[in-house]
C-alpha positions in Angstrom: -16.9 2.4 -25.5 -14.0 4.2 -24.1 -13.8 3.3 -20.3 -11.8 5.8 -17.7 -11.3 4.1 -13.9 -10.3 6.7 -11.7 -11.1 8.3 -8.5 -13.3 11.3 -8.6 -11.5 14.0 -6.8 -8.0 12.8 -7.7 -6.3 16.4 -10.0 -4.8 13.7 -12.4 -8.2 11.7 -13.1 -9.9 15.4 -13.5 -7.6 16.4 -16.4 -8.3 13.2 -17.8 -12.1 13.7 -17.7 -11.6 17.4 -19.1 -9.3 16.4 -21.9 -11.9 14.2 -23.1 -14.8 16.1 -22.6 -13.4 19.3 -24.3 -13.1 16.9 -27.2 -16.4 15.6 -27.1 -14.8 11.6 -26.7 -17.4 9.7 -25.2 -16.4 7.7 -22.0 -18.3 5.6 -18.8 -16.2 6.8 -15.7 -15.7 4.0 -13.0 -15.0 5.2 -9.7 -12.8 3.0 -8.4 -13.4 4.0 -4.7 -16.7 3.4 -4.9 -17.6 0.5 -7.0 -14.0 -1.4 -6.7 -12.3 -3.3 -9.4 -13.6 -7.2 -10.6 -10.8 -9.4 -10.9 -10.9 -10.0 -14.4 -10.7 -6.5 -15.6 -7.8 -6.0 -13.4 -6.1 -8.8 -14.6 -6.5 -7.2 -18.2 -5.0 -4.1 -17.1 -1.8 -6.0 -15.5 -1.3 -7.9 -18.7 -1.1 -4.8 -20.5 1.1 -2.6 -17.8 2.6 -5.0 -15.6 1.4 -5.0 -12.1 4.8 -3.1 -10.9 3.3 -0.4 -13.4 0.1 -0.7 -12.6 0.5 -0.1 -8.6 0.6 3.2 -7.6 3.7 3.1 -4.6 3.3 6.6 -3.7 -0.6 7.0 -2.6 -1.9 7.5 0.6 -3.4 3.8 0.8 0.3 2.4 0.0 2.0 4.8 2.7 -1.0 3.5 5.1 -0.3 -0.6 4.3 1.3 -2.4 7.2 5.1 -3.0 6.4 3.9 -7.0 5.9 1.2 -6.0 3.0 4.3 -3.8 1.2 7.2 -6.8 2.1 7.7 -9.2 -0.5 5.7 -8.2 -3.4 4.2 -11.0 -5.7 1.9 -10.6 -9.0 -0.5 -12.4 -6.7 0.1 -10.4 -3.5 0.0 -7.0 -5.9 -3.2 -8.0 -7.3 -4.9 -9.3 -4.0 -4.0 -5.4 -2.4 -5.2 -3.5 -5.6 -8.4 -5.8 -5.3 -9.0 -5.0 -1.8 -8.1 -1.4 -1.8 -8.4 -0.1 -5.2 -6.9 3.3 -4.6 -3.5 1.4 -4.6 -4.0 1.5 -8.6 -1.9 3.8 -10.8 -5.0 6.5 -12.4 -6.5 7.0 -14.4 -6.5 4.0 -16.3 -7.8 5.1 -19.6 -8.9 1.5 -21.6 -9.9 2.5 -25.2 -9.3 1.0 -28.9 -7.9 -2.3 -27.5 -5.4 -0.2 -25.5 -4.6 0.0 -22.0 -2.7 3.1 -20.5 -2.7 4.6 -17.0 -1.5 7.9 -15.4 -2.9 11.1 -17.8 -0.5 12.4 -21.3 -2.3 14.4 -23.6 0.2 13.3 -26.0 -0.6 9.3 -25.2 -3.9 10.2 -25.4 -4.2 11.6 -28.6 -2.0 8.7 -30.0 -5.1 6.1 -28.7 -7.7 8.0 -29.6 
């Protein structure tokens, strides 16, 4: 099953959602504000994109992190912030055919799909 993690009122995770839907691709949408982000699956996504990739520096949350929580960045310190607020994480993240991609490309998306 095609999986899209996203926030529901974000423009970029709404073009995602129509792209697909215009094409009649099945999806579950997770809504990362909502229902957060297991450890696991987010460790998948970094593995695939690289936790520099995978966290999203220019969101609100990021601009709103205390100088010490953006200091110093580790994997581990990266993955503990995207775990705790999960809007810090690049979207959509679009996880189909053993593939892993995030931000939205029509192009990108018709090459994994």
């Amino acid at each position: 099953m095609t999986e899209l993690y996203g926030i529901r009122n974000c423009d970029t995770c709404k073009k995602a959602r129509a792209w697909l839907e215009t094409r009649g691709i099945a999806y579950r949408f997770h809504e990362l504000r909502e229902n957060g982000l297991d450890r696991p699956v987010l460790e998948e996504m970094e593995r695939a994109l690289g936790w520099e990739s995978l966290l999203n520096r220019r969101s609100t949350t990021w601009r709103q992190l205390s100088e010490t929580d953006r200091q110093d960045l580790t994997r581990e310190k990266s993955l503990q912030l995207m775990l705790r607020f999960p809007t810090l994480i690049k979207r959509p993240v679009l996880v189909a055919n053993d593939k892993i991609f995030a931000g939205f490309s029509p192009e990108q998306y018709q090459g994994i799909l």
